[in-house]
N, CA, C and O atoms as CSV, one atom per row, in Angstrom:
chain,resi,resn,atom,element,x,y,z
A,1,UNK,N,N,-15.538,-26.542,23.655
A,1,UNK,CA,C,-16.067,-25.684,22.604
A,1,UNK,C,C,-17.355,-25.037,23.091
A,1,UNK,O,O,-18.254,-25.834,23.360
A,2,UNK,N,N,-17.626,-23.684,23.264
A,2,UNK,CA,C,-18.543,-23.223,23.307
A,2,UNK,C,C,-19.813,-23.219,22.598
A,2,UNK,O,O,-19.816,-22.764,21.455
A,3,UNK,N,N,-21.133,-23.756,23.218
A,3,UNK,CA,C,-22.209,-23.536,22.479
A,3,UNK,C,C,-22.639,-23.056,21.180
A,3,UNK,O,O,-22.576,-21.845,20.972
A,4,UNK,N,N,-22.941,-23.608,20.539
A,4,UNK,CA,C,-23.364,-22.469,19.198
A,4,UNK,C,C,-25.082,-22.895,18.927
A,4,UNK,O,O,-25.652,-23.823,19.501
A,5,UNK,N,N,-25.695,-21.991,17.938
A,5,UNK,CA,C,-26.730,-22.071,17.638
A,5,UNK,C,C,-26.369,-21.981,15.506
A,5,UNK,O,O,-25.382,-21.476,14.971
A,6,UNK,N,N,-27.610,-22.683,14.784
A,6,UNK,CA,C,-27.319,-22.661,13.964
A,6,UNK,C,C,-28.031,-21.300,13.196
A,6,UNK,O,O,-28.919,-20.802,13.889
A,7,UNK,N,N,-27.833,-20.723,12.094
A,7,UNK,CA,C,-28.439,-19.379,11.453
A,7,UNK,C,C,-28.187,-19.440,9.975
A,7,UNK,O,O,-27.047,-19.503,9.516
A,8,UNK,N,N,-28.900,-19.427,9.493
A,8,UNK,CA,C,-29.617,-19.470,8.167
A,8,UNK,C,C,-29.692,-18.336,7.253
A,8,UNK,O,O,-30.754,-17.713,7.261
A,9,UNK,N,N,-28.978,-18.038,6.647
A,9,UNK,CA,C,-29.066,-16.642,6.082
A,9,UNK,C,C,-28.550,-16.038,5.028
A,9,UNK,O,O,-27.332,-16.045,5.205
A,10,UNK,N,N,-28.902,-15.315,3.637
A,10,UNK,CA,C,-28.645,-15.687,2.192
A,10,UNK,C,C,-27.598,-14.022,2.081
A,10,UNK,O,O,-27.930,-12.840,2.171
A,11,UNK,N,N,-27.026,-14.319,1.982
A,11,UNK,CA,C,-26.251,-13.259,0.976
A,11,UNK,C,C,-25.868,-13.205,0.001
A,11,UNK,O,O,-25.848,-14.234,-0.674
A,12,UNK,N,N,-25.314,-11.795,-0.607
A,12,UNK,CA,C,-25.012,-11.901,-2.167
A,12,UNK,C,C,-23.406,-12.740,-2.373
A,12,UNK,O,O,-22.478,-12.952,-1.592
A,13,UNK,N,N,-23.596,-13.005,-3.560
A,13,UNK,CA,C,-22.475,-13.636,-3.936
A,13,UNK,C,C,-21.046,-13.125,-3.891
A,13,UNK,O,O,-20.024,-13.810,-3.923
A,14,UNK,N,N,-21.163,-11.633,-3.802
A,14,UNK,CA,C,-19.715,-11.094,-3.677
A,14,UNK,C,C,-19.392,-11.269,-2.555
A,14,UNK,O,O,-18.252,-11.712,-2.409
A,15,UNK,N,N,-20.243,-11.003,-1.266
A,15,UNK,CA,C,-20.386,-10.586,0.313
A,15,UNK,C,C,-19.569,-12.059,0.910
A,15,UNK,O,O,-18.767,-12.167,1.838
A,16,UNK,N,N,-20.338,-13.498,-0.373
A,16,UNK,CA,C,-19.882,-14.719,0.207
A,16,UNK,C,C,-18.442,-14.726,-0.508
A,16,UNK,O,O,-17.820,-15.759,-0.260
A,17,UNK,N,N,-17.818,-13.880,-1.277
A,17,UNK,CA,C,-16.645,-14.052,-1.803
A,17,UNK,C,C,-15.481,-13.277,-1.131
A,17,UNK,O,O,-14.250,-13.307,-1.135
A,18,UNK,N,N,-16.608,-12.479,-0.478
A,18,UNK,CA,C,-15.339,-11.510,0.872
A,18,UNK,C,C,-14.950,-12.084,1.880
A,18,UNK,O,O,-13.836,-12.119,2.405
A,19,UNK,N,N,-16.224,-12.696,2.238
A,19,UNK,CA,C,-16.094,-13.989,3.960
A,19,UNK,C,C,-15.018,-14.769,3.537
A,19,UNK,O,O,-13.880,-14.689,4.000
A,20,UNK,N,N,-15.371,-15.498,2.684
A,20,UNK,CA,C,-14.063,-16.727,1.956
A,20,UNK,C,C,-12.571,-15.738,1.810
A,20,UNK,O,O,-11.663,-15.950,2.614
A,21,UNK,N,N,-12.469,-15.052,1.121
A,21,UNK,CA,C,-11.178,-14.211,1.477
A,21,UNK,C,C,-10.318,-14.121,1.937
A,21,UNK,O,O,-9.141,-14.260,1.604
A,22,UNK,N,N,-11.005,-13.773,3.119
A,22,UNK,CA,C,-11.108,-13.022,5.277
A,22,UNK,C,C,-10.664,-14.212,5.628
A,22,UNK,O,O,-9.482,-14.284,5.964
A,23,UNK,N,N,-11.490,-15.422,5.638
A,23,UNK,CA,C,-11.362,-16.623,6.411
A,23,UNK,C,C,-9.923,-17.236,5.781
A,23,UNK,O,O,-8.929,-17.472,6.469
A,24,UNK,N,N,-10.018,-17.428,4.431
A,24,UNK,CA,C,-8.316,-17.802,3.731
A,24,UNK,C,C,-7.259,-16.709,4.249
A,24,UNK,O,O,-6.209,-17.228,4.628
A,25,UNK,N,N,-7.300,-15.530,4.334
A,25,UNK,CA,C,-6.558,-14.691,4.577
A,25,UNK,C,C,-6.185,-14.618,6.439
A,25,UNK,O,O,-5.340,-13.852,6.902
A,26,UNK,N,N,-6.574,-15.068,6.833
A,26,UNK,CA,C,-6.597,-15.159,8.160
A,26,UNK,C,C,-6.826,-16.334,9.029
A,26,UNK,O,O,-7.235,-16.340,10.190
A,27,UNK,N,N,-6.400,-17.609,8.059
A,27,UNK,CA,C,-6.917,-18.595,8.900
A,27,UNK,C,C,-7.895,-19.070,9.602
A,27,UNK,O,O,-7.719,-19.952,10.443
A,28,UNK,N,N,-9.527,-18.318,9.231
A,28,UNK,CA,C,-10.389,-18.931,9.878
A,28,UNK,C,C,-11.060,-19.248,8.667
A,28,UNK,O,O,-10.799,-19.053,7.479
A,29,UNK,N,N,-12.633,-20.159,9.704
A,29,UNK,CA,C,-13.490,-20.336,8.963
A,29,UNK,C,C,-14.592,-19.407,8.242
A,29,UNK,O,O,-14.545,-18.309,8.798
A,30,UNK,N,N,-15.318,-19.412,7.482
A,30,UNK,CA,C,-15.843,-18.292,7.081
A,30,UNK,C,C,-17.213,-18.037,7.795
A,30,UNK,O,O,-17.972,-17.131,7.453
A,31,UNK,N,N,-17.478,-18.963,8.872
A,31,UNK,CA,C,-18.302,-19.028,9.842
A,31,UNK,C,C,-17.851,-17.997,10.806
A,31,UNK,O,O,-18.453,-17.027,11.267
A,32,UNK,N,N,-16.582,-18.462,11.012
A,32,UNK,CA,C,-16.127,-17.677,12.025
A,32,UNK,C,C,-16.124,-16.500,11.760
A,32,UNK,O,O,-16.207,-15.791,12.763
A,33,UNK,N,N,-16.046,-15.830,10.560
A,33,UNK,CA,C,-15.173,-14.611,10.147
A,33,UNK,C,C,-17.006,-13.854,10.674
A,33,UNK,O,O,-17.222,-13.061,11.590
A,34,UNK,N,N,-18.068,-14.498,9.667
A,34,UNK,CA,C,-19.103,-13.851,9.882
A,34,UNK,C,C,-19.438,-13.657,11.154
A,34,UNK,O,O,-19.623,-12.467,11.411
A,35,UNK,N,N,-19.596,-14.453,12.121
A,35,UNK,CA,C,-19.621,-14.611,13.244
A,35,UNK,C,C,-19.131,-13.286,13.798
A,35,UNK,O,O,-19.862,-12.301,13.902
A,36,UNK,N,N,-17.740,-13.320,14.178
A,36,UNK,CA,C,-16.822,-11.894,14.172
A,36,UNK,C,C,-18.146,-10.839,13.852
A,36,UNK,O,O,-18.866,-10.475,14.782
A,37,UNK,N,N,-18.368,-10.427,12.561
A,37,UNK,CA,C,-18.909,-9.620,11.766
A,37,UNK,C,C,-19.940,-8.967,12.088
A,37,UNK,O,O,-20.111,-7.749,12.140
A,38,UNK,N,N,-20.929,-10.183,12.400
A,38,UNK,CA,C,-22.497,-9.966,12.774
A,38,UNK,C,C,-22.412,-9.719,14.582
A,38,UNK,O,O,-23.362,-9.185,15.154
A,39,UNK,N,N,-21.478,-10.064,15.161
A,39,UNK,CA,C,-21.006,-9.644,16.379
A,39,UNK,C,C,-20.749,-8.478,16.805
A,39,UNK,O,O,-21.305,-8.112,17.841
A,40,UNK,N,N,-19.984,-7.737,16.227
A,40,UNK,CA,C,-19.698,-6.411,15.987
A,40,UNK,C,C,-20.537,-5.579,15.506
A,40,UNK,O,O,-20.520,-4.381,15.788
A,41,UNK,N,N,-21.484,-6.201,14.616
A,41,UNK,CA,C,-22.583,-5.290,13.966
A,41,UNK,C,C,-23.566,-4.625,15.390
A,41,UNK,O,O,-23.740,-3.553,15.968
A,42,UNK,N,N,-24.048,-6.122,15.467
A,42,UNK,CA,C,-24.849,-6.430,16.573
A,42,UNK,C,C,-25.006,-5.322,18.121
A,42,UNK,O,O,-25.924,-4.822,18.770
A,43,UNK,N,N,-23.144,-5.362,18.170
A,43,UNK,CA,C,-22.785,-5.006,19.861
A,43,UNK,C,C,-22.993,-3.204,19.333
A,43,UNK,O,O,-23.793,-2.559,20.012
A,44,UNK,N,N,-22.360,-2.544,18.290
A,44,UNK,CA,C,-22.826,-1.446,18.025
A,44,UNK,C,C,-23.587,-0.723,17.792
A,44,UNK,O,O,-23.469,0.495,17.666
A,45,UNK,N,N,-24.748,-1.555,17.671
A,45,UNK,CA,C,-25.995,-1.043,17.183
A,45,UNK,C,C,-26.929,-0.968,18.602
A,45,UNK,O,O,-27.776,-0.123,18.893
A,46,UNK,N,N,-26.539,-1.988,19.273
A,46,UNK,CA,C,-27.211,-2.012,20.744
A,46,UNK,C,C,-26.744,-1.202,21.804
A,46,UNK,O,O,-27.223,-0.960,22.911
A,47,UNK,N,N,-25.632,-0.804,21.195
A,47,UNK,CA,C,-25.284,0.059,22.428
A,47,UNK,C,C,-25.662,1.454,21.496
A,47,UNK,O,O,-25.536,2.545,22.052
A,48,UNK,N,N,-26.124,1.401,20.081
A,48,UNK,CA,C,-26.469,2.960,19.440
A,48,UNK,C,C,-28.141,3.145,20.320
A,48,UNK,O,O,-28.545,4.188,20.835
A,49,UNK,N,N,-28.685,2.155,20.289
A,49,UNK,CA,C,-29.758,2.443,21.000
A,49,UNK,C,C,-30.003,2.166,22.256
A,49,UNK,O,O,-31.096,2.579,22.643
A,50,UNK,N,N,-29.293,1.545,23.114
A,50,UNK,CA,C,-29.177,2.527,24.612
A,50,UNK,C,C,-28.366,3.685,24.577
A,50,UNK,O,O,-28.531,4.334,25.610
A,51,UNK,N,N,-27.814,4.039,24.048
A,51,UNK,CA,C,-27.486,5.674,24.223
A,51,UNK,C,C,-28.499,6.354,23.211
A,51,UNK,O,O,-28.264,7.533,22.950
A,52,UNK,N,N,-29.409,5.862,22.711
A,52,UNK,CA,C,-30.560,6.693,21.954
A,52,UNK,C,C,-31.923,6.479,23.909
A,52,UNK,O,O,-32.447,7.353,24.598
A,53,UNK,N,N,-31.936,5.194,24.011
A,53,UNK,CA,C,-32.925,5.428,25.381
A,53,UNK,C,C,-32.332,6.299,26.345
A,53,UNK,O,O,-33.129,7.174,26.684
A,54,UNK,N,N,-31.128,6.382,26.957
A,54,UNK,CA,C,-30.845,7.154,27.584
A,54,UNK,C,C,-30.820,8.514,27.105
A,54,UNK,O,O,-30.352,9.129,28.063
A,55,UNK,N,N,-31.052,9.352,26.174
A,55,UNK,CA,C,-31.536,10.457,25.418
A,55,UNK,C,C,-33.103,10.811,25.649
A,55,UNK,O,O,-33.528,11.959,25.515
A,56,UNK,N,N,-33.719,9.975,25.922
A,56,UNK,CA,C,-35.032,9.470,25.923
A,56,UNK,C,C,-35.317,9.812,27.226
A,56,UNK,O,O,-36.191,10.631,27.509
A,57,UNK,N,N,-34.467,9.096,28.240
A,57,UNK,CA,C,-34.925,9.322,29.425
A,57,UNK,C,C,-34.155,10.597,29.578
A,57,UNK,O,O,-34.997,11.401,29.177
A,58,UNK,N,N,-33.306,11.167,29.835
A,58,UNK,CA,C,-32.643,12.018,29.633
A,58,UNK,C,C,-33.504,13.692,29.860
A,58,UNK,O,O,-33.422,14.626,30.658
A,59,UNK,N,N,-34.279,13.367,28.689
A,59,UNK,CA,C,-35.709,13.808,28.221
A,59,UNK,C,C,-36.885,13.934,29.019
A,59,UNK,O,O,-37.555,14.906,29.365
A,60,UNK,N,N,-36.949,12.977,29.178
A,60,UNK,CA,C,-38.601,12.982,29.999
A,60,UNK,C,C,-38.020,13.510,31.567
A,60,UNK,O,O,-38.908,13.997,32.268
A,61,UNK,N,N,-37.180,13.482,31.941
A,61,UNK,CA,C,-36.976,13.918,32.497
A,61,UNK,C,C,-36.704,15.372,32.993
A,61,UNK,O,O,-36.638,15.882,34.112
A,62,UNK,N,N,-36.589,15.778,31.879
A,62,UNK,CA,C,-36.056,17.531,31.864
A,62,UNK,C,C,-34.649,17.706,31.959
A,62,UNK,O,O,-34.143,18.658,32.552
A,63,UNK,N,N,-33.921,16.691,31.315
A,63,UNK,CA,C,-32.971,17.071,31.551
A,63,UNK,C,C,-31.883,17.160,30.197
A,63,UNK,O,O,-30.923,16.428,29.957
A,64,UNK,N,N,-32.351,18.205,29.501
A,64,UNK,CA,C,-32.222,19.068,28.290
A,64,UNK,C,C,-31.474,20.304,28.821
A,64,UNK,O,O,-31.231,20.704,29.960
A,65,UNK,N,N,-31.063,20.993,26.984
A,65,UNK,CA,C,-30.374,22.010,27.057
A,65,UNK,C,C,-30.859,22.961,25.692
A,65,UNK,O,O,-30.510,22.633,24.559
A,66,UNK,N,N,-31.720,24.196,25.958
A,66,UNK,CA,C,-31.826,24.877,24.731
A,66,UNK,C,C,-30.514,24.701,23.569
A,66,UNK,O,O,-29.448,24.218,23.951
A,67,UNK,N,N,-30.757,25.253,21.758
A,67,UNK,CA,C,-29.994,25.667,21.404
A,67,UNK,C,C,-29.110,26.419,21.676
A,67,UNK,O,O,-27.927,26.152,21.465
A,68,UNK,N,N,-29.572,27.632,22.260
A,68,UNK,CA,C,-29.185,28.815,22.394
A,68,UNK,C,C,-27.871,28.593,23.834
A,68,UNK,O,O,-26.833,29.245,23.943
A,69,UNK,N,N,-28.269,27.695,24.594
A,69,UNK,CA,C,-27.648,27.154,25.726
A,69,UNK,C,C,-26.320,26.903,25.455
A,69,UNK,O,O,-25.282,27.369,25.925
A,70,UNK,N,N,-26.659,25.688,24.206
A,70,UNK,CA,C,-25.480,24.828,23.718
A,70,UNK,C,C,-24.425,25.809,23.146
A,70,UNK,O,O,-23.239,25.921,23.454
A,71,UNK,N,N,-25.220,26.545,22.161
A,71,UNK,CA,C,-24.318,27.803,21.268
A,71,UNK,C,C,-23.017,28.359,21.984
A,71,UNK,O,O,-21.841,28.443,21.631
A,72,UNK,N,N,-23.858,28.778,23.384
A,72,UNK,CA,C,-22.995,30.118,24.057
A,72,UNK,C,C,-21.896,28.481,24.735
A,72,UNK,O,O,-20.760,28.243,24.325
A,73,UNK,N,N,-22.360,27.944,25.387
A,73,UNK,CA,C,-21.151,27.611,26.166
A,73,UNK,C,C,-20.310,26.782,24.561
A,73,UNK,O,O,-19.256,26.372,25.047
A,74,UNK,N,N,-20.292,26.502,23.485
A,74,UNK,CA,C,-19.358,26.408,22.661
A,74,UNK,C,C,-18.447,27.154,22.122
A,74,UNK,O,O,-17.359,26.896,21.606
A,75,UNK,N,N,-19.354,28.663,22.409
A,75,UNK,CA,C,-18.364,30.017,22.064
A,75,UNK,C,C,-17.561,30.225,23.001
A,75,UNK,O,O,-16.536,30.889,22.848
A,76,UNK,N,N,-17.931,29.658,24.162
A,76,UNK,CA,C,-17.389,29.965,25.171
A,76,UNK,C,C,-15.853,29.291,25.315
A,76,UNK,O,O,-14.794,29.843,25.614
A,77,UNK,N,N,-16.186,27.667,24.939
A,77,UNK,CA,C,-15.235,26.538,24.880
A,77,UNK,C,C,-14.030,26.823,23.753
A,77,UNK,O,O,-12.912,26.343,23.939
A,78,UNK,N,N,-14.385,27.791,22.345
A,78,UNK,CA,C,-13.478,27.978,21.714
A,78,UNK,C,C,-12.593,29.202,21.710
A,78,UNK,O,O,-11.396,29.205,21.421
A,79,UNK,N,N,-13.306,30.214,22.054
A,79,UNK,CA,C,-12.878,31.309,23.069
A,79,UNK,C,C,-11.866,31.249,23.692
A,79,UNK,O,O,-10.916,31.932,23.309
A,80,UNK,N,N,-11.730,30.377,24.907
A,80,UNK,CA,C,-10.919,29.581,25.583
A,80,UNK,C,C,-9.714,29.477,24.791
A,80,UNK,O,O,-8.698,30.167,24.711
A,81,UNK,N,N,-10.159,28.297,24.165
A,81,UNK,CA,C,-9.210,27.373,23.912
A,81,UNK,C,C,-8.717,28.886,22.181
A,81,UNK,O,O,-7.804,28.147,21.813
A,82,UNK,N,N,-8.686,29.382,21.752
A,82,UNK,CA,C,-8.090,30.485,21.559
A,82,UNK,C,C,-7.300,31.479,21.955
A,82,UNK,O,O,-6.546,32.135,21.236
A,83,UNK,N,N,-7.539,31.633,23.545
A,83,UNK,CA,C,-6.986,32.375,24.043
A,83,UNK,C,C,-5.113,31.579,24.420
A,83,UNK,O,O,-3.920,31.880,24.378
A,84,UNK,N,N,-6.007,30.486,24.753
A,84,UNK,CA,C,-4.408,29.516,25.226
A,84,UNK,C,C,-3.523,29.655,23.516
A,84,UNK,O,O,-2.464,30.280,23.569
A,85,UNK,N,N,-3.797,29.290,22.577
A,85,UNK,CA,C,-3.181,28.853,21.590
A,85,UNK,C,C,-2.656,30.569,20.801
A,85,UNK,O,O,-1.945,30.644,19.799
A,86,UNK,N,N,-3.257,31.855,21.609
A,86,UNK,CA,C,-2.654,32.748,20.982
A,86,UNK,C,C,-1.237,33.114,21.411
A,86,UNK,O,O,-0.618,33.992,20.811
């Protein structure tokens, strides 16, 4: 069995009536289910902010694109892709 740590933490009463649910509905525990939950929360949010630092560096670096930049090569991209679909 893999390591665990213990975590302490209050939610509302419906939130604990969804876990219980999940966990009946699926055969786990409602440890587990949260677990799952706060896992997923966790891994998405950390990877929302390394792709927010890499924006960052991105940045300081100079390595940007005016509006006006972005605009044209989108007119450009649908343009395109107009021409194929006429």
């Amino acid at each position: 069995m893999a390591k665990t740590a213990t975590l302490t933490l209050r939610v509302s009463p419906d939130l604990k009536d969804k876990l219980a649910r999940l966990a009946a509905g699926t055969d786990r525990t409602t440890s587990a289910i949260a677990q799952r939950a706060l896992e997923a929360y966790a891994d998405h949010h950390i990877e929302m902010l390394d792709a927010v630092e890499r924006g960052r560096e991105d940045f300081r670096q100079g390595r940007t694109h005016t509006h006006e930049e972005v605009m044209r090569d989108a007119a450009e991209i649908l343009a395109r892709h107009k021409s194929k679909t006429a």
